[in-house]
GUFI-202775 format. One line per 8 residues: number of its first residue (from 1); for each residue x, y, z of N, C-alpha, C. Coordinates in steps of 0.05 Angstrom, whole numbers, padded with zeros to 5 digits, always signed. Example, Ala and Ser with C-alpha at 12.3 -4.5 7.8 and 13.67 -1.06 7.14 Angstrom:
<atoms>
1) +00264,-00114,+00156,+00246,-00090,+00156,+00264,-00066,+00156 | +00257,-00045,+00142,+00273,-00021,+00143,+00258,+00001,+00157
</atoms>
This chain:
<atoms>
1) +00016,-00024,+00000,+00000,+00000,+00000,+00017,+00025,+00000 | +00004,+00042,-00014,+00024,+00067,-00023,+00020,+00081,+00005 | +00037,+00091,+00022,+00029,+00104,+00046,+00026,+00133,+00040 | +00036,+00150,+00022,+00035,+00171,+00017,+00008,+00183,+00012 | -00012,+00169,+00013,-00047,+00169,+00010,-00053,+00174,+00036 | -00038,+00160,+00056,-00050,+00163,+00081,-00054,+00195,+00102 | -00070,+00196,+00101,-00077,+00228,+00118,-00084,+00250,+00105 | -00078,+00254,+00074,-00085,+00270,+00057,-00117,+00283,+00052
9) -00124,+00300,+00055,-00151,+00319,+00056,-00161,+00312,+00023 | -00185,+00296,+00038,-00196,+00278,+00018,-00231,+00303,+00009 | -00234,+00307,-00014,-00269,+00318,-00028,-00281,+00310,-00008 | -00306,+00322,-00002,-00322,+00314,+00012,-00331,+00293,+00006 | -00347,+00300,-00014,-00359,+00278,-00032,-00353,+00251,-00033 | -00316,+00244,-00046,-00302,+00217,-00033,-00312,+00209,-00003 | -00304,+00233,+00014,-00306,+00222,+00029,-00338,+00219,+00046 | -00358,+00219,+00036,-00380,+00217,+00038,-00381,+00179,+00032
17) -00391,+00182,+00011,-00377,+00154,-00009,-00357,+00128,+00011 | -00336,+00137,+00020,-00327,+00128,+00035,-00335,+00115,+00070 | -00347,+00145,+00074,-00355,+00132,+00098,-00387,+00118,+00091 | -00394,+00113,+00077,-00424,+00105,+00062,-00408,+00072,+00075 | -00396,+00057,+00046,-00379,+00047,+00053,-00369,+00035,+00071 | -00354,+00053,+00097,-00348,+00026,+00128,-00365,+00025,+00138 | -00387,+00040,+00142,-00414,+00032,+00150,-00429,+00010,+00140 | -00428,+00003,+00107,-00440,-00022,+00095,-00426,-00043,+00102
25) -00395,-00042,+00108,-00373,-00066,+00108,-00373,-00065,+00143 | -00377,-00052,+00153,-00385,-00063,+00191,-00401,-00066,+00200 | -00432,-00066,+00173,-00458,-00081,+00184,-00456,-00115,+00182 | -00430,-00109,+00165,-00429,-00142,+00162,-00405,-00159,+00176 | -00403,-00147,+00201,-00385,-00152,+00222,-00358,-00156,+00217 | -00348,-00133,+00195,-00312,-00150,+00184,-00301,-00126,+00207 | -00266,-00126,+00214,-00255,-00116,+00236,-00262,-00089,+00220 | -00248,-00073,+00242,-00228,-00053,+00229,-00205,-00053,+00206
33) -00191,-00076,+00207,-00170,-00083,+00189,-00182,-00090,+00160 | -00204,-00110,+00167,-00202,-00124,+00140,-00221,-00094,+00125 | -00242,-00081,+00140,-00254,-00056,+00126,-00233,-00042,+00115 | -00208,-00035,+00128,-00187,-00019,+00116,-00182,-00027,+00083 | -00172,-00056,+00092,-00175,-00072,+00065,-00178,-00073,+00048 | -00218,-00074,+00051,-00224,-00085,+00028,-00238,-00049,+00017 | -00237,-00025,+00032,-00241,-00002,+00012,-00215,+00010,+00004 | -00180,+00000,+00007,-00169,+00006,-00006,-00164,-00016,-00044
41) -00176,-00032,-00039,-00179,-00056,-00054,-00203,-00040,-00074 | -00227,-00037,-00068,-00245,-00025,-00085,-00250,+00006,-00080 | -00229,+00019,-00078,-00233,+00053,-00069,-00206,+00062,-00083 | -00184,+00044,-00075,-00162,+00058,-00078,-00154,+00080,-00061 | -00165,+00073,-00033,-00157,+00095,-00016,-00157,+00080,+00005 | -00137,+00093,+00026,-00126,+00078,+00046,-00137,+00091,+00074 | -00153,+00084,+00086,-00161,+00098,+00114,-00148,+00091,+00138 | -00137,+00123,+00156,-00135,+00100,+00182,-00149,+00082,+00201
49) -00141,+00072,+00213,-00165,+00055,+00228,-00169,+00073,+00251 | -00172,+00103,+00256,-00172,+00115,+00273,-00198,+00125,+00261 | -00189,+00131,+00239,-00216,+00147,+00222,-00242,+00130,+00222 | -00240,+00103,+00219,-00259,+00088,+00213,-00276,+00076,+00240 | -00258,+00079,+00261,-00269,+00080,+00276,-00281,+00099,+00299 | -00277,+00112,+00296,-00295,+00149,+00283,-00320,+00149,+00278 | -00320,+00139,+00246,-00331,+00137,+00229,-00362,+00119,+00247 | -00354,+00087,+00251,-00374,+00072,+00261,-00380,+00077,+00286
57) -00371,+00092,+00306,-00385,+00100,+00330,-00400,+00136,+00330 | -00401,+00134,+00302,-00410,+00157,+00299,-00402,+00193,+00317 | -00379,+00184,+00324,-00367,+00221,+00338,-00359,+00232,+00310 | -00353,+00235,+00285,-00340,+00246,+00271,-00364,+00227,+00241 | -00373,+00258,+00224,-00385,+00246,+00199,-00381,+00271,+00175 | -00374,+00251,+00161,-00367,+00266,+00130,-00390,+00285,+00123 | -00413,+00285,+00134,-00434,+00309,+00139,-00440,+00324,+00155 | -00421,+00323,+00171,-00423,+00347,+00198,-00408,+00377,+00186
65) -00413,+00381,+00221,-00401,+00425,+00218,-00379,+00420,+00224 | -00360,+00408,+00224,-00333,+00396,+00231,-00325,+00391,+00264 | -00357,+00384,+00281,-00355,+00382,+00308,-00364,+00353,+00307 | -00370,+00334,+00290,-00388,+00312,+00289,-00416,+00307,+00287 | -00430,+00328,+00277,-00447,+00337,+00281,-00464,+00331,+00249 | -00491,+00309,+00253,-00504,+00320,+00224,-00505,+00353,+00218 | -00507,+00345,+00192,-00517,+00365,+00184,-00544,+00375,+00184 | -00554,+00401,+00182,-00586,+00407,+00177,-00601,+00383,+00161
73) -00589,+00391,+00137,-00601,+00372,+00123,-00606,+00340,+00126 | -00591,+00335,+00142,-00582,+00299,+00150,-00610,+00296,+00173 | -00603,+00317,+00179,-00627,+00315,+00215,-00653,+00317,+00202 | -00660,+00333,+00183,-00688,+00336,+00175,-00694,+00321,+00147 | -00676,+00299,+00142,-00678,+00284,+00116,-00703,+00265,+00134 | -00728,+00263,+00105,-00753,+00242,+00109,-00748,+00223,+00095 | -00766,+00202,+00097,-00760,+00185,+00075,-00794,+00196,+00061 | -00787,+00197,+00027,-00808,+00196,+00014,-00819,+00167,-00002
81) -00847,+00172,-00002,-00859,+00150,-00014,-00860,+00141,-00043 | -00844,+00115,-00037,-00841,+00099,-00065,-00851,+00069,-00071 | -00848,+00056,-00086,-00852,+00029,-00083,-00834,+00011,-00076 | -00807,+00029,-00078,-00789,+00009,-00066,-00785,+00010,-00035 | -00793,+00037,-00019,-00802,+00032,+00001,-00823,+00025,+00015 | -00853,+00017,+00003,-00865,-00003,+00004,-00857,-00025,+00017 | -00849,-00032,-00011,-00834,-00061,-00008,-00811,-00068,+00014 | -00796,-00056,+00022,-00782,-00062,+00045,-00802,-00063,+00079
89) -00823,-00040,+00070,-00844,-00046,+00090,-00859,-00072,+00094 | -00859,-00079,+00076,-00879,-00102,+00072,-00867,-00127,+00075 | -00843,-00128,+00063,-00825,-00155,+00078,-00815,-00155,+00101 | -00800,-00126,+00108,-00795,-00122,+00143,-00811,-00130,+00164 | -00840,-00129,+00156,-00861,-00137,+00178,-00864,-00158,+00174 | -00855,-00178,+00158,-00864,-00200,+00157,-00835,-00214,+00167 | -00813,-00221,+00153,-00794,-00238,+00154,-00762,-00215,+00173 | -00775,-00182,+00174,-00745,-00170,+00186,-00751,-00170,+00221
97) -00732,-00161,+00227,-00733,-00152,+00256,-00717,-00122,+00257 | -00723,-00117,+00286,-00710,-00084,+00291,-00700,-00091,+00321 | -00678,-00077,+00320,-00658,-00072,+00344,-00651,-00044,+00350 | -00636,-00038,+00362,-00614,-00015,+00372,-00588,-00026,+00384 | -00572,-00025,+00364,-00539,-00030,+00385,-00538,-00022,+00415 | -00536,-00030,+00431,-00526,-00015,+00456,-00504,-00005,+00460 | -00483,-00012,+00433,-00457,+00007,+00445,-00459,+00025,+00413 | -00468,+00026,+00397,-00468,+00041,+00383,-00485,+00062,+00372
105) -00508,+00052,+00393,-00537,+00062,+00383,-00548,+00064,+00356 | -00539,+00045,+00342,-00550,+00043,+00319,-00578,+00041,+00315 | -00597,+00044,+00290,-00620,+00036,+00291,-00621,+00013,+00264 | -00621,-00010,+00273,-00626,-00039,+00254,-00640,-00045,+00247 | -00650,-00048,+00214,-00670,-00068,+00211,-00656,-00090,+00193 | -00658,-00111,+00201,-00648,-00145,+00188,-00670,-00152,+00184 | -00661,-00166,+00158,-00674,-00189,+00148,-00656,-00215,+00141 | -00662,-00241,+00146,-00659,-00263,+00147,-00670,-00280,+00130
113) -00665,-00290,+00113,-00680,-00304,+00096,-00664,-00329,+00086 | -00684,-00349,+00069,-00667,-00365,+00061,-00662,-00365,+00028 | -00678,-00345,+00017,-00683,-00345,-00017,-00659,-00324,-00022 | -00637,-00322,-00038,-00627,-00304,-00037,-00627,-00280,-00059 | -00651,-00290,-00080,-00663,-00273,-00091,-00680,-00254,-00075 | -00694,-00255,-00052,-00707,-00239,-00044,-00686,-00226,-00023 | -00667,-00236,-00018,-00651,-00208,-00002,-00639,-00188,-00019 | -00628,-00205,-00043,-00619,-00183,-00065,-00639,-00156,-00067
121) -00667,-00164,-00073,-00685,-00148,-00079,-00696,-00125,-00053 | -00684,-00139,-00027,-00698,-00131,-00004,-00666,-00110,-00010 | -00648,-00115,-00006,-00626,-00092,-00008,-00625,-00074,-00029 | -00630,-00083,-00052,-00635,-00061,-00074,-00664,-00044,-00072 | -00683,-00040,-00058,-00707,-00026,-00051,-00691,-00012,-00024 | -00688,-00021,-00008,-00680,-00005,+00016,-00651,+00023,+00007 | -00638,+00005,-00009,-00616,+00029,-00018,-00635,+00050,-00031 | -00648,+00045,-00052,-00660,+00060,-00059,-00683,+00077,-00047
129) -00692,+00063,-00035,-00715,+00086,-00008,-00696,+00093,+00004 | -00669,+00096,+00006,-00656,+00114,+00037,-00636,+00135,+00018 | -00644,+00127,-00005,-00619,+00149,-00028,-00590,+00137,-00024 | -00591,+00111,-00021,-00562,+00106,-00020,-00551,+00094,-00056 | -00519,+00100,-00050,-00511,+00098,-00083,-00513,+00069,-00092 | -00504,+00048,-00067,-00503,+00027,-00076,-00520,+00006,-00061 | -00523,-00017,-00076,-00541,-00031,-00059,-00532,-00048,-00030 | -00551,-00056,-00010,-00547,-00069,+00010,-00545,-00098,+00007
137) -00514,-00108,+00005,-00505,-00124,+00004,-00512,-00154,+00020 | -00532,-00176,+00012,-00536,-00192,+00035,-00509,-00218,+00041 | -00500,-00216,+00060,-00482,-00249,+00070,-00491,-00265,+00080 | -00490,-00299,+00080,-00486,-00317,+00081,-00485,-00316,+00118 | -00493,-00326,+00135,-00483,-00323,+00162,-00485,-00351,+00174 | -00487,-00377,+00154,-00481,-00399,+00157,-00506,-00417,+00158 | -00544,-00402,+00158,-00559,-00406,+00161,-00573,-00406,+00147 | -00569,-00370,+00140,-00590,-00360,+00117,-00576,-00327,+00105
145) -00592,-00316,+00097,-00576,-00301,+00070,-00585,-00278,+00097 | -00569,-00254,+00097,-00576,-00238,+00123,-00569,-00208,+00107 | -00584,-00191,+00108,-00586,-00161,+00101,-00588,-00138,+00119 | -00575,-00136,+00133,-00570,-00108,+00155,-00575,-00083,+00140 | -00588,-00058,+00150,-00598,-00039,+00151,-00591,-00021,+00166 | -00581,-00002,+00167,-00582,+00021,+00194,-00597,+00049,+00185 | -00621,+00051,+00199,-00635,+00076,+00194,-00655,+00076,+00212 | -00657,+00101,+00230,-00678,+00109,+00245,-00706,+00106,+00242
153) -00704,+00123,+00217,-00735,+00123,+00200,-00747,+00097,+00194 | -00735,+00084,+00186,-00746,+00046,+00183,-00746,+00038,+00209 | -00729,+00041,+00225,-00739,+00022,+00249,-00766,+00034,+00258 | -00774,+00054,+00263,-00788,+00070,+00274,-00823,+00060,+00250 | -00820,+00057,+00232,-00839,+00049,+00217,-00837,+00018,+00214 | -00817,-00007,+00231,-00824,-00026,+00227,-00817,-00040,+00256 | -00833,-00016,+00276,-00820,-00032,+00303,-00851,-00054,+00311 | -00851,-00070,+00332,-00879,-00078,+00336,-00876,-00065,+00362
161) -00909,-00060,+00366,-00927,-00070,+00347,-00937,-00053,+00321 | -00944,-00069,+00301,-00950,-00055,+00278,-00964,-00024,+00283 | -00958,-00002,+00276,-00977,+00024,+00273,-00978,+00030,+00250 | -01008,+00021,+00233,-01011,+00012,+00217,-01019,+00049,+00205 | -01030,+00065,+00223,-01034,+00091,+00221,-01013,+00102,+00199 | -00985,+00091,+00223,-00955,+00112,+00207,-00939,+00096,+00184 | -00948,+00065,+00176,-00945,+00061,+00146,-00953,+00076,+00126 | -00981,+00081,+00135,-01004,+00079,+00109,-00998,+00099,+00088
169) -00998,+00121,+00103,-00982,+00139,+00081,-00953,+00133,+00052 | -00941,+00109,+00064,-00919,+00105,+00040,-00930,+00080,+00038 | -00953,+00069,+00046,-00956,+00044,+00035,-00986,+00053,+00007 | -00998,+00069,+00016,-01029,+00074,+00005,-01017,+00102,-00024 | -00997,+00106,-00020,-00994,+00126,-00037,-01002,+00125,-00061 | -01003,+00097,-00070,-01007,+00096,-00097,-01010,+00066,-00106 | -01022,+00062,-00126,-01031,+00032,-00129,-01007,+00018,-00131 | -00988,+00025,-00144,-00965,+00012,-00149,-00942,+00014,-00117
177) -00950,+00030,-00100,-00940,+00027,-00069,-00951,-00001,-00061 | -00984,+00006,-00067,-01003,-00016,-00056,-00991,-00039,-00065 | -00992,-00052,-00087,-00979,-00070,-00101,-00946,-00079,-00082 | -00927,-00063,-00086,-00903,-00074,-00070,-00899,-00077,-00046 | -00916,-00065,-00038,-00925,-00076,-00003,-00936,-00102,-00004 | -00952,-00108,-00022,-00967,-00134,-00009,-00942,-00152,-00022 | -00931,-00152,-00041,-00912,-00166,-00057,-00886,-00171,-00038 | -00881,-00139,-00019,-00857,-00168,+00003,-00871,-00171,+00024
185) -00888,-00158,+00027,-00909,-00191,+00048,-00913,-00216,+00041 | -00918,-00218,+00017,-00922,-00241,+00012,-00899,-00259,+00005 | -00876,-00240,+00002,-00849,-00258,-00010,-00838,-00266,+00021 | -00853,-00256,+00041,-00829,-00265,+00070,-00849,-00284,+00080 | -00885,-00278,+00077,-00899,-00300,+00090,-00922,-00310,+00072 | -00920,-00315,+00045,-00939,-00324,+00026,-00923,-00346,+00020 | -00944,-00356,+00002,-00931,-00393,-00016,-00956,-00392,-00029 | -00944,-00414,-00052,-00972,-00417,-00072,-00979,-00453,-00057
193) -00996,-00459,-00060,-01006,-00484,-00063,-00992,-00501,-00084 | -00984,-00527,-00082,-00978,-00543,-00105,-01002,-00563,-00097 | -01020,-00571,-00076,-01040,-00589,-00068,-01058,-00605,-00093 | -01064,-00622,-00109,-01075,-00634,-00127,-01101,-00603,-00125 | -01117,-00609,-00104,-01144,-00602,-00097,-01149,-00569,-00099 | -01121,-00553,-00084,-01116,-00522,-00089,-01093,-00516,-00099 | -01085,-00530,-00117,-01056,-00518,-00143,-01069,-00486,-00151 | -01049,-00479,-00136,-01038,-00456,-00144,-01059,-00429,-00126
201) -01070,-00443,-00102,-01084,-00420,-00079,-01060,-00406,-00074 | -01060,-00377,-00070,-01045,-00355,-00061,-01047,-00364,-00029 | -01030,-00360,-00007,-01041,-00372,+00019,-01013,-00345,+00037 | -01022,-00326,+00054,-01009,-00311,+00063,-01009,-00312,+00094 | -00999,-00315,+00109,-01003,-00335,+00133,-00983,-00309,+00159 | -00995,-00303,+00177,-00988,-00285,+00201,-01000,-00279,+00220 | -00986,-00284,+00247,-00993,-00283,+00268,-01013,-00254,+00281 | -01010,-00235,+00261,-01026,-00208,+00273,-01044,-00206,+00259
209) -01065,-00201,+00265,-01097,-00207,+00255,-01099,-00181,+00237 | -01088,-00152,+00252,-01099,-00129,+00245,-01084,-00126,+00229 | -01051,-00137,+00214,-01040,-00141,+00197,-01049,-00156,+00171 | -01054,-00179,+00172,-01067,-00197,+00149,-01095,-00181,+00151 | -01108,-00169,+00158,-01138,-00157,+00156,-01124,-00129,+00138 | -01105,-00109,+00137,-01098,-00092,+00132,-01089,-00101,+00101 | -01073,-00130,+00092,-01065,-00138,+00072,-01086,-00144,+00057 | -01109,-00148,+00066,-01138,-00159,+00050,-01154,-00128,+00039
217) -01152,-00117,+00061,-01161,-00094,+00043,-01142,-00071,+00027 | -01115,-00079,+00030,-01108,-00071,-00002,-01115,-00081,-00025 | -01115,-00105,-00017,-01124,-00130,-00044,-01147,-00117,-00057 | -01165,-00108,-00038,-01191,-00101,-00040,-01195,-00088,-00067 | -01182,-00057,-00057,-01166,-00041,-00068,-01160,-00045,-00102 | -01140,-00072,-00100,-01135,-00072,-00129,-01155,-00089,-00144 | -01174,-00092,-00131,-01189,-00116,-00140,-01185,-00147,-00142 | -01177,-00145,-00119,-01168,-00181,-00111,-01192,-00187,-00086
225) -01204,-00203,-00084,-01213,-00211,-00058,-01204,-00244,-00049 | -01204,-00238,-00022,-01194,-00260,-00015,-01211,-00265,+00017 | -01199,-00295,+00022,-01212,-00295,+00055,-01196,-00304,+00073 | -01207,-00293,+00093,-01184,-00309,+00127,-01197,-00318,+00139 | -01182,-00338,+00143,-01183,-00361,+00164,-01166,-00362,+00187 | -01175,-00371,+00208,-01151,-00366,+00226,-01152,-00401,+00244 | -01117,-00405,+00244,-01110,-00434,+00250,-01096,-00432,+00274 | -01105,-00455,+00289,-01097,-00459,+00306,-01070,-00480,+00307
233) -01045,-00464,+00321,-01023,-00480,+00308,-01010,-00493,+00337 | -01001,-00512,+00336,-00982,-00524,+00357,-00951,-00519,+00352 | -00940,-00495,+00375,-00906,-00491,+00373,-00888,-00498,+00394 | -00872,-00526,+00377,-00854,-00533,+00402,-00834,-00515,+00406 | -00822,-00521,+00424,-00795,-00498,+00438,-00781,-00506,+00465 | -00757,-00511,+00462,-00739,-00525,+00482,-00728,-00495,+00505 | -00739,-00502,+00537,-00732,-00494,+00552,-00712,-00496,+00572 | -00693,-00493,+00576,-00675,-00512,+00593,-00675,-00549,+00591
241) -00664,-00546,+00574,-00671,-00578,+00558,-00704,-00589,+00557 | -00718,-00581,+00569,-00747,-00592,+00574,-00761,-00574,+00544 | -00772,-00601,+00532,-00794,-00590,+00503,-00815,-00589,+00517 | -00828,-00555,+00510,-00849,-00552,+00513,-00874,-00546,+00490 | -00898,-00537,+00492,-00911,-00530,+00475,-00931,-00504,+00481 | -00929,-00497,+00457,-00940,-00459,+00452,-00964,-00467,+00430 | -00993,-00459,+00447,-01013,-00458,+00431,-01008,-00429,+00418 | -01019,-00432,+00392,-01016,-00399,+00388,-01037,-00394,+00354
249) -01044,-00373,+00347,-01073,-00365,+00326,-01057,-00357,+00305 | -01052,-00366,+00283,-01048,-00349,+00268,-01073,-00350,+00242 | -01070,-00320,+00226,-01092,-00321,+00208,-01075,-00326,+00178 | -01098,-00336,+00150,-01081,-00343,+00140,-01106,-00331,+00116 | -01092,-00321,+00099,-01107,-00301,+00087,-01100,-00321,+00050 | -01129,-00328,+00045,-01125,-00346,+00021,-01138,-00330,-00003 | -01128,-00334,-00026,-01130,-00324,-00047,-01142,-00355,-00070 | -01164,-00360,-00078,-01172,-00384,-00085,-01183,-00382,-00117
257) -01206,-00363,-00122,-01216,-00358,-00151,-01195,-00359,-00165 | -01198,-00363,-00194,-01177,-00362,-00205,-01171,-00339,-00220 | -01192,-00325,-00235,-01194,-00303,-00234,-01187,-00282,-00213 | -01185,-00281,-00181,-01174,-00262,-00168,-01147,-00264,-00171 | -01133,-00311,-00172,-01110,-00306,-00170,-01089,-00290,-00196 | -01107,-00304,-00216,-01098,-00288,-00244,-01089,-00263,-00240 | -01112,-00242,-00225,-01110,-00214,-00219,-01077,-00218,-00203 | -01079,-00223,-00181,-01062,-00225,-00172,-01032,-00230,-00175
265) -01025,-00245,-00197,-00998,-00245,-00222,-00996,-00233,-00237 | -01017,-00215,-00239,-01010,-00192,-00266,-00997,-00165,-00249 | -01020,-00165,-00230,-01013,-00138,-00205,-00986,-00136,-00187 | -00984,-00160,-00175,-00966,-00161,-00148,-00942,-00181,-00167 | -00960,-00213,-00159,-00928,-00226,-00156,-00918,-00230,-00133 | -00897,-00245,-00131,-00878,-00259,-00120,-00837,-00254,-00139 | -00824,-00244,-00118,-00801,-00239,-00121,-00788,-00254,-00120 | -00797,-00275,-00108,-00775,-00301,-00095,-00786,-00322,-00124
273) -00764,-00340,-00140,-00764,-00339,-00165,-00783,-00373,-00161 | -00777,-00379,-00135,-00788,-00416,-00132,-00823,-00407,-00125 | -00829,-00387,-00122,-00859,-00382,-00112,-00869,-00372,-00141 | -00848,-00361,-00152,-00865,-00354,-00182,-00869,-00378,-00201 | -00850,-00390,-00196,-00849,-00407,-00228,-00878,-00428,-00221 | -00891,-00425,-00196,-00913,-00447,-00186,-00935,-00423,-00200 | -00938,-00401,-00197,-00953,-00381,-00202,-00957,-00384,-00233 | -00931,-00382,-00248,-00936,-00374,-00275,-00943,-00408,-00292
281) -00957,-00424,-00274,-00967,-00451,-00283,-00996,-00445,-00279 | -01005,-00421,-00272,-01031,-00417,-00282,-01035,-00403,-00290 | -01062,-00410,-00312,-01075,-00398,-00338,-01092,-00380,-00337 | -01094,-00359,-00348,-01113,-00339,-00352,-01142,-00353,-00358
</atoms>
């Protein structure tokens, strides 16, 4: 590494870019070192590890008054309504979760999945609802395909319990919002039927009533109807070595005409490519 890079008064801009950057590469738990690494590898620029870690505990940002401090603009940035933020709403409530670091105070939203088409898609909508340049990169974490997030404004619109009040606005904006909301709902907790008897029922399945009731009347909306049922499920779960069991309701919101489901492949869809190819085996 050329050292003569090191310390030099870098554009803002770069260095905007940059710190974009160890923030994406330490949601995905690499050190300090290997982040050094791998943005002189694809940056061509060499950071100290003083800077970067700066950088991820947030005292010092490439958008501050040079005290560490957002900027105006950073503090009063909204998120506006799109479909690609929709769609991160709509799979976050279904398949993400939300945290806060306790030593960094970060605000998290992950998603976990096992399709790795739908994290691709869950990271390329979220970059794009937060204005970021590049997309949110999902890794492997030995289980399932995993997509970290850090933003206030998402956690805050995907904490439980659902407030279905402070979606609606980026979810109802527009038919095509309507549409990619129900589309990663349905990509984190839908399946089609392959059953001889219901090949190819839409079947959307969740524990919150006022949630799957909220997903029915978008449908409504686009002209899909559908009905819920609600099942009574048996959940085992190991307590200090002792298996126990968890009665518990979930509702399961079925899509059956074929005509609604038809509607429903032209409108929405399925992102995840093993739920479509069952979909696009039925006929208009």
């Amino acid at each position: 590494m050329d050292e003569s890079i090191r310390g030099r008064l870098r554009p803002r801009e770069l260095r905007v870019r940059l710190y974009e950057e160890v923030l994406r590469l330490r949601e995905q738990e690499l050190s300090y070192r290997e982040i050094q690494k791998r943005v002189f590898e694809e940056e061509g620029e060499l950071l100290d590890k003083s800077t970067i870690s700066y950088w991820v505990r947030r005292i010092h940002t490439p958008y501050g008054d040079g005290l560490g401090r957002p900027s105006e603009d950073q503090r009063t940035r909204r998120l506006s309504p799109c479909p690609e933020l929709a769609y991160v709403i709509g799979s976050g409530l279904g398949d993400g979760s939300v945290i806060i670091e306790k030593i960094s105070y970060r605000y998290r939203v992950v998603l976990a999945v096992k399709d790795y088409d739908f994290a691709i898609e869950f990271g390329r909508c979220a970059a794009l609802a937060l204005g970021k340049p590049k997309p949110y990169r999902p890794f492997w974490d030995g289980r399932r395909w995993v997509v970290a997030v850090s933003s206030k404004e998402l956690y805050e619109l995907l904490k439980k319990p659902v407030d279905i009040e402070r979606i609606r606005p980026y979810v109802e904006y527009s038919r095509e919002c309507m549409a990619a909301f129900i589309r990663g709902f349905a990509d984190a907790e839908g399946c089609v039927s392959k059953h001889p008897r219901t090949f190819c029922d839409i079947l959307i399945t969740n524990t919150d009533h006022q949630l799957v009731l909220y997903v029915q009347r978008l449908l409504e909306k686009l002209g899909i109807y559908s009905k819920i049922f609600s099942v009574r499920m048996n959940e085992f779960f190991v307590i200090n070595g002792e298996i126990r069991r968890r009665r518990k309701t979930v509702y399961r919101l079925v899509i059956r005409r074929r005509c609604e489901k038809v509607r429903f492949k032209e409108l929405v869809n399925f992102t995840i490519a093993r739920k479509r190819q069952i979909l696009e085996l039925l006929k208009p």
